[in-house]
CHARMM internal coordinates of N, CA and C (Angstrom, degrees):
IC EDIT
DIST 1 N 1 CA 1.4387
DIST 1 CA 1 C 1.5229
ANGL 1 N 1 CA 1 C 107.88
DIST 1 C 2 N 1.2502
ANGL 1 CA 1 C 2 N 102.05
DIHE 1 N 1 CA 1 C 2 N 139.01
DIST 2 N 2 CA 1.8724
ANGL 1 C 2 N 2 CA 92.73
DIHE 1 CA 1 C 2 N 2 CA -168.75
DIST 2 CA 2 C 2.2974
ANGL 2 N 2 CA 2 C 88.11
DIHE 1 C 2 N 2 CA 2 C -123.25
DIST 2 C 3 N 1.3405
ANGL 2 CA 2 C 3 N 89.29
DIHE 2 N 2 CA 2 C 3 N 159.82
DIST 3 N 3 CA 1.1425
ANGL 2 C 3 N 3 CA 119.16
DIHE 2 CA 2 C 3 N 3 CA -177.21
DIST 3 CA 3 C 1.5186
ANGL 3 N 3 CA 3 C 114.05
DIHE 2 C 3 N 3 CA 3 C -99.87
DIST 3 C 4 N 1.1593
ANGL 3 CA 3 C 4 N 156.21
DIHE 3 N 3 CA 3 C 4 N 144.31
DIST 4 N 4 CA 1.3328
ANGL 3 C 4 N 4 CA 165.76
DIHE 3 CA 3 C 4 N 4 CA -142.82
DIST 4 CA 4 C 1.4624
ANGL 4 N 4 CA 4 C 108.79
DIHE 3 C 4 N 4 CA 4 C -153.19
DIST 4 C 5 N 1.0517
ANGL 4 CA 4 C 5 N 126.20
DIHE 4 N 4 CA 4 C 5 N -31.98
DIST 5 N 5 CA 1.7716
ANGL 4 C 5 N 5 CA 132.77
DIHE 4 CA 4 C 5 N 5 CA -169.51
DIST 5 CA 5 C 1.6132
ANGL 5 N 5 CA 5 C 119.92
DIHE 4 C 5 N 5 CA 5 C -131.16
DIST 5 C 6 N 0.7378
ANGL 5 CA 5 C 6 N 147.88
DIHE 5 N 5 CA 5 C 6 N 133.15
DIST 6 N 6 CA 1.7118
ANGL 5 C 6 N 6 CA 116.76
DIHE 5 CA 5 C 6 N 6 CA -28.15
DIST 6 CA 6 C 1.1927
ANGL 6 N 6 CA 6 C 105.40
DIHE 5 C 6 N 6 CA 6 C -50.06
DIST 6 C 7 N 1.3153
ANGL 6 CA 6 C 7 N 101.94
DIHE 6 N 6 CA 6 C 7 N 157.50
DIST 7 N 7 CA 1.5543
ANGL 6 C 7 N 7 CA 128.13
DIHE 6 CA 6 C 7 N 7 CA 167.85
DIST 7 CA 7 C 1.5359
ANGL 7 N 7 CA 7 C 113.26
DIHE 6 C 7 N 7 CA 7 C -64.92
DIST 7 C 8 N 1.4855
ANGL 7 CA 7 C 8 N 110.84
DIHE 7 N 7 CA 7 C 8 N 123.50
DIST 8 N 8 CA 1.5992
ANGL 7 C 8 N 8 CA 103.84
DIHE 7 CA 7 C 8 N 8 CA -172.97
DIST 8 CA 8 C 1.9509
ANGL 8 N 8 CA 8 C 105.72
DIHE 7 C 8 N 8 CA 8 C 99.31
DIST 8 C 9 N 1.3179
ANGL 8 CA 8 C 9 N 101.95
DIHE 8 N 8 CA 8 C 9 N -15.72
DIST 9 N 9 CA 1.4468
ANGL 8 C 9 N 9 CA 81.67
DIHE 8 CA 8 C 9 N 9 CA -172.56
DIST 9 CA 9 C 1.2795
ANGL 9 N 9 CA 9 C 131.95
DIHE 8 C 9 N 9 CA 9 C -76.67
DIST 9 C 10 N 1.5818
ANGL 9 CA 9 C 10 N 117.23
DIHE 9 N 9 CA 9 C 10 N -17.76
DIST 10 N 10 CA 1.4989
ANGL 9 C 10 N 10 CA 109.31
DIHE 9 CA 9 C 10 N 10 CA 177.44
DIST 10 CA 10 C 1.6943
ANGL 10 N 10 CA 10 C 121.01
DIHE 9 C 10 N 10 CA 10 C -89.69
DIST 10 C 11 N 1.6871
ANGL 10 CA 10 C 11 N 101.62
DIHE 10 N 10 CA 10 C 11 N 9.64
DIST 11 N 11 CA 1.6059
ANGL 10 C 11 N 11 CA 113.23
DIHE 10 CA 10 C 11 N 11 CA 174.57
DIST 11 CA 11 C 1.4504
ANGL 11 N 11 CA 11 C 89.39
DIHE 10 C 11 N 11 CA 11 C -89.14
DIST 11 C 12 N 1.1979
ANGL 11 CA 11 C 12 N 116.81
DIHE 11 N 11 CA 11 C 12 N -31.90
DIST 12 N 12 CA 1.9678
ANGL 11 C 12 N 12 CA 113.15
DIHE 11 CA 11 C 12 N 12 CA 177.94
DIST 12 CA 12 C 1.4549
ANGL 12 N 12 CA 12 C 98.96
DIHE 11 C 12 N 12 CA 12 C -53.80
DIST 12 C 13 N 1.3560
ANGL 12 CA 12 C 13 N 123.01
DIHE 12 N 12 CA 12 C 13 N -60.84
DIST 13 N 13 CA 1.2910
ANGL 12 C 13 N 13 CA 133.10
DIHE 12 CA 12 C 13 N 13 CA -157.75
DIST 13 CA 13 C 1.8832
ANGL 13 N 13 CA 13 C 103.99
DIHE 12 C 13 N 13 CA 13 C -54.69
DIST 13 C 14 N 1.2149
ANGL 13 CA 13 C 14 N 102.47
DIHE 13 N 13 CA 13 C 14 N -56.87
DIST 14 N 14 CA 1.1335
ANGL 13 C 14 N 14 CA 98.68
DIHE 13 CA 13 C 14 N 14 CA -178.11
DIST 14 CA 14 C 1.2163
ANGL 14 N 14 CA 14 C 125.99
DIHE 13 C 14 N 14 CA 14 C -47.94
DIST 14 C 15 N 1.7147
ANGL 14 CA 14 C 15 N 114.11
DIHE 14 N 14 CA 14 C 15 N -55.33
DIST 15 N 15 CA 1.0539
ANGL 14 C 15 N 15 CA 112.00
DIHE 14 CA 14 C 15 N 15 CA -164.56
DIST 15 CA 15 C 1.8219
ANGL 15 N 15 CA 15 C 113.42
DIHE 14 C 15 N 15 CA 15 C -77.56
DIST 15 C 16 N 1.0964
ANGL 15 CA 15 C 16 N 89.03
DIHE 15 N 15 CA 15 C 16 N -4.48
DIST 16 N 16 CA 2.1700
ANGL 15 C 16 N 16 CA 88.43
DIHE 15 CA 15 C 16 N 16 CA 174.14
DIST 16 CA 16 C 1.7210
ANGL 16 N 16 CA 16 C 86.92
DIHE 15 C 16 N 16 CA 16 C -92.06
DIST 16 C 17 N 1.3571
ANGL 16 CA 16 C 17 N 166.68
DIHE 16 N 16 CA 16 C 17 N -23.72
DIST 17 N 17 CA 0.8307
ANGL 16 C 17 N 17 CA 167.89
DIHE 16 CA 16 C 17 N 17 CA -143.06
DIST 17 CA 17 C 1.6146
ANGL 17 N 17 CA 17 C 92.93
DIHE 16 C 17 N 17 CA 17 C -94.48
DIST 17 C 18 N 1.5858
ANGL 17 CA 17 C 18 N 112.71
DIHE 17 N 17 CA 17 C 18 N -78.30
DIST 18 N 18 CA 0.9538
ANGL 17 C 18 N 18 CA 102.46
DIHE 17 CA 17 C 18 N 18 CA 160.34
DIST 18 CA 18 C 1.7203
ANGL 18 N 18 CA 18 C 154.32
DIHE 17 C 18 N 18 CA 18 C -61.32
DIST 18 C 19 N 1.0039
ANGL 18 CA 18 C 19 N 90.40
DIHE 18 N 18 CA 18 C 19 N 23.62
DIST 19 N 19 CA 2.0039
ANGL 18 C 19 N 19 CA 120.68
DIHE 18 CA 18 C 19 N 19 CA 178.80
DIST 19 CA 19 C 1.2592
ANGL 19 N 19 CA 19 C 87.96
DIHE 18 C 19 N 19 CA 19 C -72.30
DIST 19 C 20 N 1.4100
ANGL 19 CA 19 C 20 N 109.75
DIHE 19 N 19 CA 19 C 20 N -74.94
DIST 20 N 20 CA 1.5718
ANGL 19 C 20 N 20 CA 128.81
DIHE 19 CA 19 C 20 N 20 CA 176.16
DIST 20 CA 20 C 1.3929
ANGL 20 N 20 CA 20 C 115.69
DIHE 19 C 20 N 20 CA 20 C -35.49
DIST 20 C 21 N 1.2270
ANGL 20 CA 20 C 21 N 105.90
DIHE 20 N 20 CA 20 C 21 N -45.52
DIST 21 N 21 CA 1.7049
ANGL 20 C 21 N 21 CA 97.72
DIHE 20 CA 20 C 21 N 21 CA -174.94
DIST 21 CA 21 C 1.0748
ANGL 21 N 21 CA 21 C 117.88
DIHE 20 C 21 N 21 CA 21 C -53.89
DIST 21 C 22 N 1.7785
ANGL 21 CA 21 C 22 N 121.65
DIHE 21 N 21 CA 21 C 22 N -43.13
DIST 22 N 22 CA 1.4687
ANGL 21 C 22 N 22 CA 141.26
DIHE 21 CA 21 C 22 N 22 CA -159.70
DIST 22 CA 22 C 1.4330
ANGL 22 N 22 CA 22 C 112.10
DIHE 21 C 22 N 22 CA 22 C -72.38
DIST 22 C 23 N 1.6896
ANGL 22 CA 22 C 23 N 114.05
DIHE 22 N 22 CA 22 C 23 N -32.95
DIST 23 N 23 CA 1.6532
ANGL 22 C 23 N 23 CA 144.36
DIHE 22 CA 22 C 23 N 23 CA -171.26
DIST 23 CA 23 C 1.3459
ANGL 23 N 23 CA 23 C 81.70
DIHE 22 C 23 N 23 CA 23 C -38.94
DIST 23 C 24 N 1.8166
ANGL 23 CA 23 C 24 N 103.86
DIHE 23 N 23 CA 23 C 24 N 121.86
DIST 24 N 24 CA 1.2700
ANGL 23 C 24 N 24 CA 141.50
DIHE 23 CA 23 C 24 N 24 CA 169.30
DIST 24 CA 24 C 1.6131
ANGL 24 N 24 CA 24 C 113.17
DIHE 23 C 24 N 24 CA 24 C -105.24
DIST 24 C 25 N 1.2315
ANGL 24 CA 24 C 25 N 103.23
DIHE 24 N 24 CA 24 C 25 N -46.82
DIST 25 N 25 CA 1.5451
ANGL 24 C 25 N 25 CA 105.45
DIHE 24 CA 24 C 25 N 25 CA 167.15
DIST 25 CA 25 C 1.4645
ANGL 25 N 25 CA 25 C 116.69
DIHE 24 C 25 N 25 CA 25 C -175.12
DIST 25 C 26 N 1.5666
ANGL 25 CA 25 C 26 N 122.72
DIHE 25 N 25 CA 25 C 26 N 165.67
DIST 26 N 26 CA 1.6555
ANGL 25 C 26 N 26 CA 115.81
DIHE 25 CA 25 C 26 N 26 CA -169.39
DIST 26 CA 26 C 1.3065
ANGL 26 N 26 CA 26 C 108.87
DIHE 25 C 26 N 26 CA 26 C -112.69
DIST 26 C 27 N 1.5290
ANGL 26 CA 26 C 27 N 124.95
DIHE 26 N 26 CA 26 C 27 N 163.40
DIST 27 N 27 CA 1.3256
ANGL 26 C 27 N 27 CA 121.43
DIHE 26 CA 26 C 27 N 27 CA 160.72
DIST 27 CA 27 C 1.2903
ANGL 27 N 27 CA 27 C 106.61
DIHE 26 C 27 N 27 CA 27 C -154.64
DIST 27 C 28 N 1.6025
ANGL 27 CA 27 C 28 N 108.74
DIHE 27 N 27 CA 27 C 28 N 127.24
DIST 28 N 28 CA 1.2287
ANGL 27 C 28 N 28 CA 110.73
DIHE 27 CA 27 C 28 N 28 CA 154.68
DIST 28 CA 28 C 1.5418
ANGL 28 N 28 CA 28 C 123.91
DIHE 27 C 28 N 28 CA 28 C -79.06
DIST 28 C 29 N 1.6471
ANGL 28 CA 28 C 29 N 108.11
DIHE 28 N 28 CA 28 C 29 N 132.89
DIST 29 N 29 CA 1.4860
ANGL 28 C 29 N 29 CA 103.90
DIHE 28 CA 28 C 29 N 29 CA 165.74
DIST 29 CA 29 C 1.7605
ANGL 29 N 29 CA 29 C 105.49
DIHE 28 C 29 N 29 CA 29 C -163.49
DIST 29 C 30 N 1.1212
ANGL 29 CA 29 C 30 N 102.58
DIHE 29 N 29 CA 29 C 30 N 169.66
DIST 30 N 30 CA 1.6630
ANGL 29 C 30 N 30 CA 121.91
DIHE 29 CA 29 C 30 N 30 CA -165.36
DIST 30 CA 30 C 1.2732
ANGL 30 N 30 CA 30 C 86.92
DIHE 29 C 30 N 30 CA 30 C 25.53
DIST 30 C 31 N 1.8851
ANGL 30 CA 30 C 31 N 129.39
DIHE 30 N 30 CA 30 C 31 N 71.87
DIST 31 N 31 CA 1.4556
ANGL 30 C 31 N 31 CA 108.76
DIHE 30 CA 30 C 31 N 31 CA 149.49
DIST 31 CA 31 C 1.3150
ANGL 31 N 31 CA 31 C 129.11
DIHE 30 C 31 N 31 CA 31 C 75.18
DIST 31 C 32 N 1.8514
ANGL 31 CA 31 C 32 N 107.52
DIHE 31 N 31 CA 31 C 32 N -3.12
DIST 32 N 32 CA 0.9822
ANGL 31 C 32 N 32 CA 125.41
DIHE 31 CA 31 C 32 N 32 CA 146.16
DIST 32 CA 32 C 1.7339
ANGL 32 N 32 CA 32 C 160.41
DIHE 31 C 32 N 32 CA 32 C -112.98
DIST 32 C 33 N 0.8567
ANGL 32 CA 32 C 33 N 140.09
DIHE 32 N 32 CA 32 C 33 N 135.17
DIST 33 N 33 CA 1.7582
ANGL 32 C 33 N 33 CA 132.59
DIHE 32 CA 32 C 33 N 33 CA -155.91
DIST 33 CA 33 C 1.7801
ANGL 33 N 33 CA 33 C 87.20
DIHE 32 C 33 N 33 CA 33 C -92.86
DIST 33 C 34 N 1.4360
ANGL 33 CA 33 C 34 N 122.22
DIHE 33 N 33 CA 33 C 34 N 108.36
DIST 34 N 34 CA 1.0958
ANGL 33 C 34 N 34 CA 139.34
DIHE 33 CA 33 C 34 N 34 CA 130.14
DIST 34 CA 34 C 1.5512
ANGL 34 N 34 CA 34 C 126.75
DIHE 33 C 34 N 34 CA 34 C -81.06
DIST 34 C 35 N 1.7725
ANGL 34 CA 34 C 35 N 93.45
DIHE 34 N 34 CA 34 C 35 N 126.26
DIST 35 N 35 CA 1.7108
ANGL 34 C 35 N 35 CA 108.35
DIHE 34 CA 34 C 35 N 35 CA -178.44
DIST 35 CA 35 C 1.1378
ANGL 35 N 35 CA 35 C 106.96
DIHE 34 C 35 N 35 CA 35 C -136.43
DIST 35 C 36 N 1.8264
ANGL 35 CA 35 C 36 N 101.00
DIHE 35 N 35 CA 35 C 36 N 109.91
DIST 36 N 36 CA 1.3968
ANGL 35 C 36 N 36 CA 125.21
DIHE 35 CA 35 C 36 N 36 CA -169.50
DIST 36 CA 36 C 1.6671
ANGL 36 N 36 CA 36 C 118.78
DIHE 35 C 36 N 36 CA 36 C -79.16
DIST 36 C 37 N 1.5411
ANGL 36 CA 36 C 37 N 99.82
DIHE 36 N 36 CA 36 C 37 N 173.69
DIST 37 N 37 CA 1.9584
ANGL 36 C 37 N 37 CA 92.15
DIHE 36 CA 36 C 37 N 37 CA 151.51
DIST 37 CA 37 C 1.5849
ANGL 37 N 37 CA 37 C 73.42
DIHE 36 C 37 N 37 CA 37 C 178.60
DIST 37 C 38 N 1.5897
ANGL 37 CA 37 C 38 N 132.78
DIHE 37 N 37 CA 37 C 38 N 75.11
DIST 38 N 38 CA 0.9395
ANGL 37 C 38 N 38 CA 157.91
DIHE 37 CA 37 C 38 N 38 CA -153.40
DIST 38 CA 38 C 1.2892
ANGL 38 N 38 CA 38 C 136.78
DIHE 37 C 38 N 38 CA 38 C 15.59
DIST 38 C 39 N 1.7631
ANGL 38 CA 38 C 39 N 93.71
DIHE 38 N 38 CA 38 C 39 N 13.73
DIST 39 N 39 CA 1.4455
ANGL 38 C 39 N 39 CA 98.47
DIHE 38 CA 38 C 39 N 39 CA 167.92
DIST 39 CA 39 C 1.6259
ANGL 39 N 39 CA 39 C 95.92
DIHE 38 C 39 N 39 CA 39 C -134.73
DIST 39 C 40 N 1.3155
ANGL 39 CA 39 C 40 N 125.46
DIHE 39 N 39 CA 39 C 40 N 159.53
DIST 40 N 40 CA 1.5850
ANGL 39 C 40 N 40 CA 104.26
DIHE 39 CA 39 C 40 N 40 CA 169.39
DIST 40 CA 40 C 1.6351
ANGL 40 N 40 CA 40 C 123.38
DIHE 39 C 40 N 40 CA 40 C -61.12
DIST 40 C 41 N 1.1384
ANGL 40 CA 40 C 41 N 96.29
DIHE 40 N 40 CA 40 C 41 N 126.60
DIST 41 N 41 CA 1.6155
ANGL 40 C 41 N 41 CA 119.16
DIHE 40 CA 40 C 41 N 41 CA 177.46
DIST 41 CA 41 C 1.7706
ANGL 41 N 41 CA 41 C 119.43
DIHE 40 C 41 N 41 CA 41 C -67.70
DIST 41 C 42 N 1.6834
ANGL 41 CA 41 C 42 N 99.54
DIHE 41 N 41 CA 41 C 42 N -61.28
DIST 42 N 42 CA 1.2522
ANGL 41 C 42 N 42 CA 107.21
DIHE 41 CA 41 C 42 N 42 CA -164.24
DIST 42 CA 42 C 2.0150
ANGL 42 N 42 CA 42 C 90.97
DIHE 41 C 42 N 42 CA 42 C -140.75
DIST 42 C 43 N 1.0664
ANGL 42 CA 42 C 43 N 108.41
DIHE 42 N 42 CA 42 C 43 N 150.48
DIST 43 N 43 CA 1.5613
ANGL 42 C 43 N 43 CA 110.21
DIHE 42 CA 42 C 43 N 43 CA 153.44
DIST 43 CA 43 C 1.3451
ANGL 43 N 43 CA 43 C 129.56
DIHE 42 C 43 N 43 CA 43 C -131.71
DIST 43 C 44 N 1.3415
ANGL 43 CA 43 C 44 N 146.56
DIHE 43 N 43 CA 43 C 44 N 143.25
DIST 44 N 44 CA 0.9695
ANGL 43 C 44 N 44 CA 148.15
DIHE 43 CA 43 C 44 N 44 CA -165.30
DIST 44 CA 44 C 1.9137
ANGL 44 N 44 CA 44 C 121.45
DIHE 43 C 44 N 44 CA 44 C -140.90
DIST 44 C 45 N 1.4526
ANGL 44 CA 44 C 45 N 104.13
DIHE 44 N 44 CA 44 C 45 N 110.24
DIST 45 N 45 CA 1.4161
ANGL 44 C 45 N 45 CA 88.06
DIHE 44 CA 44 C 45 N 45 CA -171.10
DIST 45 CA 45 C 1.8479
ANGL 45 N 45 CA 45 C 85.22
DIHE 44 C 45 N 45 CA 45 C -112.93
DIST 45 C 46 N 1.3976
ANGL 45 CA 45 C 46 N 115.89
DIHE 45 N 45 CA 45 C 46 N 178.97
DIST 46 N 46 CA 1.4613
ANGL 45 C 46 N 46 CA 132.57
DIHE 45 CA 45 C 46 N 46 CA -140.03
DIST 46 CA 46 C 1.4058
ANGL 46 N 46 CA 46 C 68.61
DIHE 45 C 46 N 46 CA 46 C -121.26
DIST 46 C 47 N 1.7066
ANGL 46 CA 46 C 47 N 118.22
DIHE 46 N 46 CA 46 C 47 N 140.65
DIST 47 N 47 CA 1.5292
ANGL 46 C 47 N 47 CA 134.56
DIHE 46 CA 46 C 47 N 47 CA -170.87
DIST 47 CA 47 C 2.0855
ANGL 47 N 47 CA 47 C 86.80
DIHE 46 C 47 N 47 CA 47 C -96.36
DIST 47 C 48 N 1.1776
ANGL 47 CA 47 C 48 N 117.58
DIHE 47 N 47 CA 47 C 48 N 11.66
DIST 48 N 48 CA 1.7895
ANGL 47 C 48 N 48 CA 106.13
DIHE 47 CA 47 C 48 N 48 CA -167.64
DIST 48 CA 48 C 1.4102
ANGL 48 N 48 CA 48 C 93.92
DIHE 47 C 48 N 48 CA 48 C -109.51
DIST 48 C 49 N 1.6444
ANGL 48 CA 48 C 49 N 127.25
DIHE 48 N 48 CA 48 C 49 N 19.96
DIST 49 N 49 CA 1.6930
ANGL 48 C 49 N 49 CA 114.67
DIHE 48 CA 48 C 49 N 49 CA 169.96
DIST 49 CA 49 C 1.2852
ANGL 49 N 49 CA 49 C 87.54
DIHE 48 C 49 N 49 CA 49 C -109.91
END
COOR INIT
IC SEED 1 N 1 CA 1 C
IC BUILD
């Protein structure tokens, strides 16, 4: 299913899609989900601090 609005958004999609593909390995720390592939990939902090 593809998206039309914003403009640019399903080249967003992809390319965090492929973040994932590259995922070498994860770590949680200080409250956060780091997803590597030896450099940081993706970050994720928890919206409950």
């Amino acid at each position: 299913m593809g998206c039309g609005a914003p403009e640019g958004i399903m080249e967003q999609e992809i390319s965090y899609l492929r973040a994932f593909q590259t995922a070498e390995s994860y770590e949680i720390k200080d409250g956060e989900l780091q997803i590597s592939s030896g450099t940081n990939v993706l970050n994720f902090k928890s919206s409950d601090e």
